[in-house]
C-alpha positions as CSV (number, residue, x, y, z in Angstrom):
1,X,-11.3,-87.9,-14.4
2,X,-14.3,-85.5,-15.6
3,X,-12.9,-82.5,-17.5
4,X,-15.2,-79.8,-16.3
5,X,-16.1,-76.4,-18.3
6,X,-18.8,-73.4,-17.1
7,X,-21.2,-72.7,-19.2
8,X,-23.0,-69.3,-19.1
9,X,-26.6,-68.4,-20.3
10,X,-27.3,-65.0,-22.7
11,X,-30.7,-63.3,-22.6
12,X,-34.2,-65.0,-22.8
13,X,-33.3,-67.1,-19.6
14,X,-35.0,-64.0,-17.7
15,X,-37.7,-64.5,-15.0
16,X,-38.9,-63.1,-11.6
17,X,-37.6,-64.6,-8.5
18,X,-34.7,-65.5,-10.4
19,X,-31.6,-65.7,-7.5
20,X,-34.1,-65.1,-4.7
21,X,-33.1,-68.4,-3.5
22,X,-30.0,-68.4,-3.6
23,X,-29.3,-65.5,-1.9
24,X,-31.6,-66.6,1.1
25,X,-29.8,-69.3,1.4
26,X,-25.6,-68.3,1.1
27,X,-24.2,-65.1,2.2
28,X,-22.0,-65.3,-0.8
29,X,-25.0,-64.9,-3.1
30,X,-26.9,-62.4,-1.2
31,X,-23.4,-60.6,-1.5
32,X,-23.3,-60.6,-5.3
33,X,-26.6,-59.1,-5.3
34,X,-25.8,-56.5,-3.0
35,X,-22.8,-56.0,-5.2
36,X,-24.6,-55.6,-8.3
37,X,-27.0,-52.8,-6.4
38,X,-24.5,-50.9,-5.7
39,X,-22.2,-50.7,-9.0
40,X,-25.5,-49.6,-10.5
41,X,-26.7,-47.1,-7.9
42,X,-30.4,-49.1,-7.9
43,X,-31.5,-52.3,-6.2
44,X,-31.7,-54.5,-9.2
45,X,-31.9,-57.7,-7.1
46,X,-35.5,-55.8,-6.1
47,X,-36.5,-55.9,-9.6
48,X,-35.0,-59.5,-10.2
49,X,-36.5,-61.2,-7.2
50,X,-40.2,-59.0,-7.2
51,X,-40.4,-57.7,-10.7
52,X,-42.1,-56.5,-12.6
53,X,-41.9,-58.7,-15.6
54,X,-41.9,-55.8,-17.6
55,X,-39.0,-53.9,-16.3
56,X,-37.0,-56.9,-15.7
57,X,-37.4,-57.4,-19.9
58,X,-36.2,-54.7,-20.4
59,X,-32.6,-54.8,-21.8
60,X,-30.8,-52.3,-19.9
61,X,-32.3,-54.5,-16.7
62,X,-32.4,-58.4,-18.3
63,X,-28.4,-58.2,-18.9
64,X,-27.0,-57.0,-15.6
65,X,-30.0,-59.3,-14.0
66,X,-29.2,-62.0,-15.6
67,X,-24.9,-61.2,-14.9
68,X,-25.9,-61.0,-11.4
69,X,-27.8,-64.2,-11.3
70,X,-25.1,-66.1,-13.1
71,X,-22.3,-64.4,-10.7
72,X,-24.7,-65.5,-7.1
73,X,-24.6,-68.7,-8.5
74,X,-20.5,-69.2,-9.3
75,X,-19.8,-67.8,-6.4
76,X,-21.8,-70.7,-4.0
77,X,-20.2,-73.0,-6.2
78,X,-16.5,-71.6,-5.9
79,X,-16.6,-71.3,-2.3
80,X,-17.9,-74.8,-2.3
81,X,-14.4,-75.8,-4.3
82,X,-15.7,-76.3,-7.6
83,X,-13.1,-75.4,-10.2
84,X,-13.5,-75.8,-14.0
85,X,-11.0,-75.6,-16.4
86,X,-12.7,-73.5,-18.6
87,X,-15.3,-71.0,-19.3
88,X,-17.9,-69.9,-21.9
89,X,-21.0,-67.8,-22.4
90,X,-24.0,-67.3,-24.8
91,X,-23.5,-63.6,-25.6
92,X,-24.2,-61.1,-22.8
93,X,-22.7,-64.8,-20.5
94,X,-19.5,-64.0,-21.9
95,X,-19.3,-61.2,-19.4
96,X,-20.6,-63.7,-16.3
97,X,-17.7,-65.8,-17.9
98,X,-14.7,-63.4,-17.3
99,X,-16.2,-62.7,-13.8
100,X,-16.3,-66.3,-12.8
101,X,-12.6,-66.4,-14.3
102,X,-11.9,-63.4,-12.6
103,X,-11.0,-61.4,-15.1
104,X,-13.1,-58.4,-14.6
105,X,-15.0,-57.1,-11.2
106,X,-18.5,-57.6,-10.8
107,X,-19.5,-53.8,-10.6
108,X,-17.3,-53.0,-13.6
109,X,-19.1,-56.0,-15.3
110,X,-22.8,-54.9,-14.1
111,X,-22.6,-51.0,-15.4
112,X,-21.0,-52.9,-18.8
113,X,-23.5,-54.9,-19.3
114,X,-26.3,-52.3,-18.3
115,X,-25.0,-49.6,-20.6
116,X,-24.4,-52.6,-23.8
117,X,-28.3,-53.5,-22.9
118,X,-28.9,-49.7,-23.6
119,X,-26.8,-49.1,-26.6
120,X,-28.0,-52.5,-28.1
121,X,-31.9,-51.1,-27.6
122,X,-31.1,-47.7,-28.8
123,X,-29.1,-48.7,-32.1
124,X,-32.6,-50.2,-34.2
125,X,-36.0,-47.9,-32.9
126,X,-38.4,-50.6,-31.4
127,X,-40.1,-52.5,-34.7
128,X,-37.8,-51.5,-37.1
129,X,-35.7,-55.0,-36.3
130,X,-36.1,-58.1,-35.7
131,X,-34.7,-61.8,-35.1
132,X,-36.2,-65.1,-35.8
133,X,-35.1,-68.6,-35.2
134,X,-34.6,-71.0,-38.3
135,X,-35.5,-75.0,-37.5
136,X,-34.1,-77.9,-39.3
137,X,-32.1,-76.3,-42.2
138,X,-28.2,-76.4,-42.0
139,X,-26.1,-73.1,-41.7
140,X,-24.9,-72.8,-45.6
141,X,-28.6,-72.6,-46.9
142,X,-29.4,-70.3,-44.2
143,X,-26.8,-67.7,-44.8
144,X,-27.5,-68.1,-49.0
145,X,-31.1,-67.3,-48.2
146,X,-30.1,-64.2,-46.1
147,X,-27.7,-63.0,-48.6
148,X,-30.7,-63.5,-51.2
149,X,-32.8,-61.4,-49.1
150,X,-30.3,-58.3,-48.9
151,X,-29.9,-58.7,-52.6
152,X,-33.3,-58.6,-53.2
153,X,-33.0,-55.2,-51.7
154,X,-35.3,-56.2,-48.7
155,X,-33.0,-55.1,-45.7
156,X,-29.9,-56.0,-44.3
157,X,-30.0,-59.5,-42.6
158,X,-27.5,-62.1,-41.1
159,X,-27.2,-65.4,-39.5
160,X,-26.4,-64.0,-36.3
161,X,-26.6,-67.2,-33.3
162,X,-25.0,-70.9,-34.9
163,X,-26.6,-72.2,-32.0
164,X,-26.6,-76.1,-32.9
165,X,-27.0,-78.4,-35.8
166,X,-30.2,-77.1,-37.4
167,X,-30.9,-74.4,-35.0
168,X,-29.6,-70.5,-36.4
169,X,-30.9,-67.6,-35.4
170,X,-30.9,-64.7,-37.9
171,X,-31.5,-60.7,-36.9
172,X,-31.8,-57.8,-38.8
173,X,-33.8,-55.1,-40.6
174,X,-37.4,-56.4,-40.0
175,X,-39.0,-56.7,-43.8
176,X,-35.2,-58.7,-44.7
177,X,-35.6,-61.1,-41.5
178,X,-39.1,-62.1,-43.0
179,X,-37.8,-62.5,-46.5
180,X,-35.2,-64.3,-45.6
181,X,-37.5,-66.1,-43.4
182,X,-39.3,-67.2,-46.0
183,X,-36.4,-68.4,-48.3
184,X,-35.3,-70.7,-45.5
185,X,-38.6,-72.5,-45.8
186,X,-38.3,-72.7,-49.1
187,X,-35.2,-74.0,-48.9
188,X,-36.3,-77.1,-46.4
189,X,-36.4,-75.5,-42.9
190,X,-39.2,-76.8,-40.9
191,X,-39.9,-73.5,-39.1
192,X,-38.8,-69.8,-39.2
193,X,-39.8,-68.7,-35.9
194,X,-39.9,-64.8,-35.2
195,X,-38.5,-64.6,-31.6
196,X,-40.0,-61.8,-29.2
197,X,-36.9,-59.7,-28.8
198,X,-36.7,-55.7,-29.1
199,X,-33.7,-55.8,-31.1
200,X,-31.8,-57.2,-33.6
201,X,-28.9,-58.2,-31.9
202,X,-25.2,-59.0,-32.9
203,X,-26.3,-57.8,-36.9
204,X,-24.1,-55.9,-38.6
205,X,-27.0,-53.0,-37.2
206,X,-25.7,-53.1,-33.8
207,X,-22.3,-50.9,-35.3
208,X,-23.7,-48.1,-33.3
209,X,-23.5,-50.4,-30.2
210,X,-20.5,-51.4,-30.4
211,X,-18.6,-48.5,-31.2
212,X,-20.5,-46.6,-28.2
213,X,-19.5,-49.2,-25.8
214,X,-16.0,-49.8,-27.1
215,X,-14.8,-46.7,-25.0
216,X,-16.2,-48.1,-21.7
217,X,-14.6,-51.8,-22.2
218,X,-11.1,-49.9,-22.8
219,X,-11.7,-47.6,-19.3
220,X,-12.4,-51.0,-17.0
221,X,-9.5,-52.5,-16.0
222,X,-9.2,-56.3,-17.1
223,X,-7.0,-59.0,-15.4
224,X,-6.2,-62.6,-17.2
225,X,-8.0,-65.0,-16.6
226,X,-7.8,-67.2,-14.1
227,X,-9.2,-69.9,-17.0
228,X,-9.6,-69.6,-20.5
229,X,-12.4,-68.4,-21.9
230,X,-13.8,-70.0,-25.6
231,X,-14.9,-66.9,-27.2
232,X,-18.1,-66.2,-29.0
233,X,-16.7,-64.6,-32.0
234,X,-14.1,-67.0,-33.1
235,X,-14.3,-70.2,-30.8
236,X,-11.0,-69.6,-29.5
237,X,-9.6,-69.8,-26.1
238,X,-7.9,-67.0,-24.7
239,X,-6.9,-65.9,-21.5
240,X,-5.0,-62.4,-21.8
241,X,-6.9,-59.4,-21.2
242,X,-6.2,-57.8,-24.2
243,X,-8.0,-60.9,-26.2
244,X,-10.8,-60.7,-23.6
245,X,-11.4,-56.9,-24.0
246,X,-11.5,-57.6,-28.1
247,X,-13.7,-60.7,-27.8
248,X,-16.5,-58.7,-25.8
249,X,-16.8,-55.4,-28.1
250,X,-16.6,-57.5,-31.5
251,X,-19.0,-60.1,-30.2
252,X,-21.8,-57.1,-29.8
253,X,-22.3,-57.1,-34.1
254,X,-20.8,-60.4,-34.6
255,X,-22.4,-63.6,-35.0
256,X,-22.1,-65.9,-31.7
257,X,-20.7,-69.5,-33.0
258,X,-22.2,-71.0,-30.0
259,X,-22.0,-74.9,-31.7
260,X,-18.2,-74.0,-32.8
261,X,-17.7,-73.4,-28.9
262,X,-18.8,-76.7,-27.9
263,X,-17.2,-78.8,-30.4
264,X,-13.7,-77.2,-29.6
265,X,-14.2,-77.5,-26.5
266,X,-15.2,-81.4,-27.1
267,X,-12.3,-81.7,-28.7
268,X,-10.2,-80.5,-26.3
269,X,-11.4,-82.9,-23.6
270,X,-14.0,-81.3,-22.2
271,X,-16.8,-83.7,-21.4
272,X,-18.4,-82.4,-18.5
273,X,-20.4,-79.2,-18.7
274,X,-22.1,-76.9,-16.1
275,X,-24.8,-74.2,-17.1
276,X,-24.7,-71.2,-14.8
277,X,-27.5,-69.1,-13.5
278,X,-31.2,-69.0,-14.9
279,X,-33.1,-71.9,-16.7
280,X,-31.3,-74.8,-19.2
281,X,-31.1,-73.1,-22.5
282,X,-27.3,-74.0,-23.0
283,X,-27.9,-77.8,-21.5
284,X,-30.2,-78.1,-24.5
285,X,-28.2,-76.9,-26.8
286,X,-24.9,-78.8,-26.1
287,X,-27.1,-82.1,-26.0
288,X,-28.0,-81.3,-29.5
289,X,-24.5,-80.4,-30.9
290,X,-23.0,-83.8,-29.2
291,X,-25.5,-86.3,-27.2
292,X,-22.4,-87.8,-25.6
293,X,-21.7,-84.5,-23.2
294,X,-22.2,-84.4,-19.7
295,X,-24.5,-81.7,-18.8
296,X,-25.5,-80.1,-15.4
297,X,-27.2,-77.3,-14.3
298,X,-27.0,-74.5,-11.3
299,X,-29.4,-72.0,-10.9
300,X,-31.5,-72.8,-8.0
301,X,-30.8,-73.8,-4.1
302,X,-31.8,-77.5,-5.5
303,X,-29.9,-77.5,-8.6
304,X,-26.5,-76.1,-7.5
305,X,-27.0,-78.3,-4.2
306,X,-27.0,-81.2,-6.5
307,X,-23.7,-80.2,-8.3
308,X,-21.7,-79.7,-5.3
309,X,-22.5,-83.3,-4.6
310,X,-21.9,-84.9,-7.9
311,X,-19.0,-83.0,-8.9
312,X,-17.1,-82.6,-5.6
């Protein structure tokens, strides 16, 4: 019998029309969306489904987008009868995670998530970070060549995403990301690839985030989870709200040990793996980490169609 797990995907999954489907299709979706609207006061399912591309890249708008893609999605698949045993997200995802595991309400979620995409934006002015994904060089050298960089007096730099084997993404000042950039390739990586982000996000530079949005994550009321959730900061599964609440604000300057996910959760039996909402950045990555994993993914009428009949 399949051990199933949700996965859910972070930002860069963005695009227009994303959802539009789906709520066309289910009243359940269209619900989310109309959910989302309200708990922010503006229709965002407008700006998901119509753009423009613009706005929707915008942080504030790409992470309660993306939340409310993610939610329209679970919730076709839930009242279909899917149930998974656990759940996980890629950074902002976490917060689709504890939704689908209904630990948190969607509107709480959305205004969370909107106000994080804020603080996040506003902690580094626009240029003076950046973030850049490192190819083919293991995690050790890559956090040696960012520790070189800060000695060097460049900038402050981490590894910041352990995405999979040879894939780590590192954020920071914007002179230290290039200079530690360049180490890595000295070093053996194949590529240092700057990403195009407007932030350096979950460096030690995103403090200010995290202590601004700390107050809000202690106001919304959290329930355990109806599933464990394998969090981003520590790979651990937890389920009481406490943990939950702790996971989420720590994660926003904390490095996301996204390959540390999937390989606990391998080894606890999972072997089955659905990705959530918009595009197959996750399927990619969990194919890399271990080629043995059953992957699936559910973002459009076709896609989520076609899990409900493999999987139920």
């Amino acid at each position: 019998m399949k051990k199933l797990a949700a996965l859910f995907p972070g930002q860069g999954s963005q695009a227009v029309g994303m959802g539009w489907d789906l709520a066309e299709k289910w009243p359940v979706a269209a619900e989310v969306f109309e959910s989302v609207d309200a708990g922010l006061g503006f229709p965002l399912s407008e700006l998901c489904w119509n753009g423009p591309e613009g706005d929707l890249r915008l942080t504030e708008n790409t992470q309660p987008a993306l939340l409310a893609h993610s939610s329209a999605a679970w919730a076709v698949l839930a009242e279909a009868g899917l149930e998974v045993s656990a759940v996980a997200g890629h950074s902002l995802g976490e917060y689709s995670a504890v939704v689908a595991a209904s630990g948190l309400d969607l509107a709480d979620a959305a205004r969370a998530v909107r106000l994080r995409g804020r603080l996040m934006q506003e902690a580094v002015p626009v240029g003076e970070g950046a973030m850049a994904a490192v190819i083919g060089l293991d995690d050790d050298a890559v956090e040696t060549a960012c520790r070189e960089a800060e000695e060097a007096g460049e900038g402050t730099v981490a590894a910041v995403n352990f995405n999979s084997p040879g894939q780590v993404v590192i954020a920071g000042s914007a002179a230290a990301v290039v200079g530690a950039g360049e180490r890595c390739i000295q070093r053996g990586a194949r590529r240092a690839l700057p990403l195009p982000v407007s932030a350096p996000f979950h460096s030690p530079l995103m403090a200010p985030a995290r202590e601004g949005l700390t107050p809000t994550l202690h106001e919304i009321g959290f329930r355990p989870l109806s599933a464990p959730l394998y969090r981003n900061v520590d790979a651990t599964a937890v389920s009481a709200p406490d943990d939950v609440r702790d996971g989420l604000i720590r994660q926003v300057d904390s490095p996301v040990l996204w390959a540390e996910i999937i390989r606990r959760m391998r080894a606890d039996g999972f072997d089955t793996f659905v990705e959530v909402g918009t595009g197959s950045v996750l399927t990619g990555l969990v194919r890399r980490i271990d080629r043995s994993a059953v992957c699936y993914q559910a973002g459009t009428v076709e896609s989520v169609e076609k899990v409900i009949a493999e999987l139920l």
